[in-house]
C-alpha positions as semicolon CSV with decimal commas, in nm:
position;residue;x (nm);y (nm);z (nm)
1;X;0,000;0,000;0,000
2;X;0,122;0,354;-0,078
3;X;0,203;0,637;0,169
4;X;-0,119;0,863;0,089
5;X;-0,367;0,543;0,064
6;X;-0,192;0,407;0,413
7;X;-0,230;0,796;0,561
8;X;-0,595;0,842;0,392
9;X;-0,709;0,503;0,596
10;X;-0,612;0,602;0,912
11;X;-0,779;0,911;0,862
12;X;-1,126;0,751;0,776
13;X;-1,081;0,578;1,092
14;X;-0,994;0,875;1,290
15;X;-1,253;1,098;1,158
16;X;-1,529;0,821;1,323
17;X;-1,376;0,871;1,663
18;X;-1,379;1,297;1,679
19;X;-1,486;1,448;1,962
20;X;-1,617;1,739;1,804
21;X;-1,862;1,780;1,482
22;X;-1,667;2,010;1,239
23;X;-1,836;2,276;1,105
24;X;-2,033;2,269;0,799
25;X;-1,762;2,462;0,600
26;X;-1,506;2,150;0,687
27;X;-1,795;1,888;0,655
28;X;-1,788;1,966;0,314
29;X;-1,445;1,990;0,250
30;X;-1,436;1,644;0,405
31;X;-1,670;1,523;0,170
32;X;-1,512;1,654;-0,167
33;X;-1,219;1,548;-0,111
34;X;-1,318;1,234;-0,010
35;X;-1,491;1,215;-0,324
36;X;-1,234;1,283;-0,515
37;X;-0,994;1,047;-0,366
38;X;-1,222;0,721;-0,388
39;X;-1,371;0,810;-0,720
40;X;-1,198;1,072;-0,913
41;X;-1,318;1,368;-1,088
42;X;-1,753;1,451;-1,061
43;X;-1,906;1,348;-1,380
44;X;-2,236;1,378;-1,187
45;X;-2,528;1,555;-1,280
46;X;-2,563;1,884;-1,142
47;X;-2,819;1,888;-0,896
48;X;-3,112;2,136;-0,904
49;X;-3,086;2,491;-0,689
50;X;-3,345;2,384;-0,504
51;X;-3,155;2,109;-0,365
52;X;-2,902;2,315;-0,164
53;X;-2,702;2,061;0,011
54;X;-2,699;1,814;-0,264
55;X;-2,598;2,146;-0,450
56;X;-2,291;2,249;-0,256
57;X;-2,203;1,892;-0,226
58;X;-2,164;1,877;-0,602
59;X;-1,994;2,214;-0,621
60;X;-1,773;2,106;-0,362
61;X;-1,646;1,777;-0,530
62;X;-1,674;1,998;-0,896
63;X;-1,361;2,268;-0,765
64;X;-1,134;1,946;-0,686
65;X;-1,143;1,839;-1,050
66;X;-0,841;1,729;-1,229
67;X;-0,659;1,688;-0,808
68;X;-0,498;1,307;-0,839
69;X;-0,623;1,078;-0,618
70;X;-0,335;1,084;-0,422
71;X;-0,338;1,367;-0,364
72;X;-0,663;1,397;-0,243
73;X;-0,596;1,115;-0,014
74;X;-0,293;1,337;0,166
75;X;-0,520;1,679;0,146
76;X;-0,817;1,486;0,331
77;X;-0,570;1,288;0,591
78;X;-0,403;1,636;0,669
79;X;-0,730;1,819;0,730
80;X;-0,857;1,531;0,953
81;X;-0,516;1,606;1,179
82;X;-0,630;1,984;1,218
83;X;-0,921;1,841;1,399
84;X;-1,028;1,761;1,767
């Protein structure tokens, strides 16, 4: 296993056991780049403006296109340390 995937694993098991809920802002950032690092670049549909969350979900993911997976993986793995 490579250095990002082995850093990006422990992460997804640290995120589970935070002791605080980040803030929506981070949530998402969380998200995207998670996104991006398990399946690449959004070739999703974008979702109506009525759907807000699905909405800024999508944009979200959408700004990390052409980011490699990797390094995605090290991008979500560092934010993850910044948190309690």
């Amino acid at each position: 296993m490579n250095a990002p995937q082995t850093a990006f694993d422990a992460a997804l098991q640290r995120v589970k056991t935070l002791t605080r809920r980040p803030d929506n802002a981070t949530l998402l950032q969380l998200y995207a780049l998670y996104k991006q690092a398990t399946e690449g670049d959004n070739t999703t549909p974008k979702p109506s403006l009525t759907d807000v969350v699905a909405r800024a979900k999508w944009d979200a993911w959408n700004k990390l296109k052409g980011v490699s997976r990797d390094d995605a993986m090290q991008r979500y793995a560092a934010l993850v340390e910044t948190l309690e």
